[in-house]
N, C-alpha and C positions, 0 to 999 in steps of 0.2 A: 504494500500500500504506500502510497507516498504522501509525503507532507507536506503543506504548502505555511509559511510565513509569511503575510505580507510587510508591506511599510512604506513610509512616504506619507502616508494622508497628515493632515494638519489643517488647523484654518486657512482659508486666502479667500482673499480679498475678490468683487466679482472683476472677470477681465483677466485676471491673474493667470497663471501656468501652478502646476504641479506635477509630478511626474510619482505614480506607485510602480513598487518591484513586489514583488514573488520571488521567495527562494524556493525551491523542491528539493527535498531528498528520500532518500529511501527506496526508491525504485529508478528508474531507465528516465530518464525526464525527456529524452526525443520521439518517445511514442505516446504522449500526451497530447490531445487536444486540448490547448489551456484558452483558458477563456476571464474575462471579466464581467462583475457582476455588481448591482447594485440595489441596493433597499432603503429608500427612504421610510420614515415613519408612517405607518398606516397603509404602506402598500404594499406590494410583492415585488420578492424580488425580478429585478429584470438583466435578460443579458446587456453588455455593454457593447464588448467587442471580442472577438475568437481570433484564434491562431492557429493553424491545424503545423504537423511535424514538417511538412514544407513547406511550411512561409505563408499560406494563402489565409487572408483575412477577411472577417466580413464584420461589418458593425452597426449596430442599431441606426436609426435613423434619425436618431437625435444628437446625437454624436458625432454625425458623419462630416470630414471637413476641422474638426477640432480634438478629436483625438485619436490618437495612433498608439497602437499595441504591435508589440514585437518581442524577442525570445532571444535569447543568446545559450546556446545549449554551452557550449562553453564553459559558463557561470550558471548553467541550470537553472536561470531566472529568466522573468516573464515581466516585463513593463507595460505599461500605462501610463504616456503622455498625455496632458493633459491642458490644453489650452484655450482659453478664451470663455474661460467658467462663470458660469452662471448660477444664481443663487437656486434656482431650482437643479443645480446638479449636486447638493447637499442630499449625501445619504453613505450608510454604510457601502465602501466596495470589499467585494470578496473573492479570491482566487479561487479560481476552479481548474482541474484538472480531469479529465472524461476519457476511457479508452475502453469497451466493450462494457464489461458490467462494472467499472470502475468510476466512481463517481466521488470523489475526494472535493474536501473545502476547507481552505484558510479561515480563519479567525476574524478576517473580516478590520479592517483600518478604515477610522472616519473621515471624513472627507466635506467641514461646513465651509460654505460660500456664502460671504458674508461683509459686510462693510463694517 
């Protein structure tokens, strides 16, 4: 099973950048489809943005244009750039890691937008 740690989330300001990592270990981290996720209070969660083992991305539609998700198997970490934030993009994000019937989640780093 693998483990995911996130980090990076903190306040910022709306307009602002952040950038969250994912570390993995425990298992093989290039046969993950890692992905990002988010939960504001009183909703469910939602995807953000995926990463499949070769590179190919796809990402919510709220997103799209102001954040970018990428991998560095390398460093067996998973980012989430994160640019031009808006206070409605306040909510918990969560690493996720997905391969067959493996369904793995980080602890989740907060992330308020806010003046």
């Amino acid at each position: 099973q693998v483990q995911l740690v996130e980090s990076g989330g903190g306040l910022v300001q709306p307009g602002g950048s952040l950038r969250l990592s994912c570390a993995a270990s425990g298992s093989i981290f290039s046969i993950y489809v890692m992905g990002w996720y988010r939960q504001a209070p009183g909703n469910q969660r939602e995807l953000v943005a995926a990463i499949t083992p070769g590179g190919s991305t796809n990402y919510a539609d709220f997103v799209k244009g102001r954040f970018t998700i990428s991998r560095d198997h390398a460093k067996n970490t998973v980012y989430l750039q994160m640019n031009s934030l808006k206070p409605e993009d306040t909510a918990v994000y969560y690493c996720n890691a997905r391969r067959l019937t493996i369904n793995s989640w980080g602890q989740g780093t907060q992330v308020p937008v806010s003046s």
